[in-house]
Structures are given as C-alpha cells and as structure tokens.
C-alpha positions as CSV (number, residue, x, y, z in Angstrom):
1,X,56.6,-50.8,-2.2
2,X,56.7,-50.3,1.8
3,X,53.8,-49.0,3.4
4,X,55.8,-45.4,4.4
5,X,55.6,-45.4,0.6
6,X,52.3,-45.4,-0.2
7,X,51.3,-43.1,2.7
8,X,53.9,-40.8,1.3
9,X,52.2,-41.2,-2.2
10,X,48.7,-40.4,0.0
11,X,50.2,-37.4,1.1
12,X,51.8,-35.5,-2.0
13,X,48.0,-36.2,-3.8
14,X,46.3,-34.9,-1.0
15,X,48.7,-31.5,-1.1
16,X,48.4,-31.4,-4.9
17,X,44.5,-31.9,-4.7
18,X,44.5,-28.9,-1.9
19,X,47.2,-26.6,-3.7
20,X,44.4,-27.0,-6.7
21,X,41.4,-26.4,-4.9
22,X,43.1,-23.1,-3.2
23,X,44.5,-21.7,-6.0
24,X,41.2,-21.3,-8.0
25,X,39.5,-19.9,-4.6
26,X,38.2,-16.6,-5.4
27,X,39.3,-15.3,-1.9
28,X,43.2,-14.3,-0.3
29,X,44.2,-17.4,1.5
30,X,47.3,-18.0,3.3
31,X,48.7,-19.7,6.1
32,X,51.6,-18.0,8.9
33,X,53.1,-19.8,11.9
34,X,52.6,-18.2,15.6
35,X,54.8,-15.5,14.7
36,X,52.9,-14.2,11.7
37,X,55.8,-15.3,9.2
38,X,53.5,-16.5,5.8
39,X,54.3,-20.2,5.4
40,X,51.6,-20.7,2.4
41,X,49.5,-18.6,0.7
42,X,47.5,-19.7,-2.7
43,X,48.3,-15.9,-4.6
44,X,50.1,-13.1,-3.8
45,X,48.6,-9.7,-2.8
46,X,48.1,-7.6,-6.4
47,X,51.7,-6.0,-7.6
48,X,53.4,-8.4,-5.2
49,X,55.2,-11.5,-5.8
50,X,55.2,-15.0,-3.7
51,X,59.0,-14.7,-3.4
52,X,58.2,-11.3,-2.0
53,X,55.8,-12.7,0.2
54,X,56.4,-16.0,1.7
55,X,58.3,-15.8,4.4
56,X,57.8,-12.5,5.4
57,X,55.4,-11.5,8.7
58,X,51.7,-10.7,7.4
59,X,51.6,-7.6,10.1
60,X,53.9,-5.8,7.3
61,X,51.0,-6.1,4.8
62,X,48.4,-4.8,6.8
63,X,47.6,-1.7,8.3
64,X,49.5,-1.1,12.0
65,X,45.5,0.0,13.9
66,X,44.9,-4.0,13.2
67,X,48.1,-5.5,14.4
68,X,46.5,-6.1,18.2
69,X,43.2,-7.7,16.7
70,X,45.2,-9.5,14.6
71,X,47.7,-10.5,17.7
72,X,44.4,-11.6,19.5
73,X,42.9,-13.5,16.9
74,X,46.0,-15.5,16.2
75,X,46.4,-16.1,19.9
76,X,42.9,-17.2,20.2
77,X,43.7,-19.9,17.5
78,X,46.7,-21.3,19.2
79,X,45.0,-21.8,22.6
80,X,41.5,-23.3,21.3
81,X,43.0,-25.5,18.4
82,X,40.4,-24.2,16.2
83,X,40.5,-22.9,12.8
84,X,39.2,-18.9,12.4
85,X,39.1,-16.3,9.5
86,X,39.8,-12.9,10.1
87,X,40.1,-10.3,7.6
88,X,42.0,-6.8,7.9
89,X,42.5,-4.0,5.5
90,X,45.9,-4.8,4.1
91,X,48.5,-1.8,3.0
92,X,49.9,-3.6,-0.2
C-alpha cells in the first residue's frame, strides 16, 4: 500500500470520526464558503431538508436586519484566519 494510501485512509476516519461527533451535537452547525453558500451542515433547520439546504446561501434562512452582522462576521473570519460563532435569528 503507498503512503498517499494510508494518508487517504487517515483522512476518510478522521471525516467519519468528525461527521459522528457533529451529528449528535445538540447545537445547528454548518459550514458556508466566502459567499455564504452552506457547504456542510450536521442537520437541517426543522421542516427543511439537507437537499433543501446545502448549497444554498445561509442569508436566505435568516432574517434580512442580520445580513450586514452576518456580512461582517464572515469577513472578519476570512481576514484573521480564525474560527468564530455567531448566531442569528433564522426565518425557516
């Protein structure tokens, strides 16, 4: 087995250990590019489905007064590399 293997083998167990841990998390996680477009998530928003969801832009699931907080926040991410939480009032 070549090395590119086995860190291939590393990889897929650390995203199946990870897709378990987030999926029993009691809170809404999910993860969206620069753009806002969801690119993970570990549930969908209640009477929603993940088809529904994924790969659509998180501003259309929550209310339009936190759009520029939100716009700041994800800004703030991209130029200081470091991860944040932010929570909003969502309109699902």
């Amino acid at each position: 087995m070549s090395g590119g293997s086995t860190e291939l083998q590393r990889l897929r167990e650390v995203e199946r250990r990870l897709t378990s841990i987030t999926a029993q998390a009691p809170d809404f996680m999910l993860q969206f590019d620069r753009a806002g477009v969801i690119v993970y998530m570990n549930r969908p928003a209640p009477g929603h489905t993940m088809e529904q969801m994924l790969g659509s832009n998180v501003r259309q699931w929550m209310e339009p007064q936190y759009h520029d907080a939100f716009a700041r926040a994800v800004d703030e991410v991209y130029e200081t590399r470091q991860i944040a939480s932010y929570e909003s009032i969502g309109s699902v």
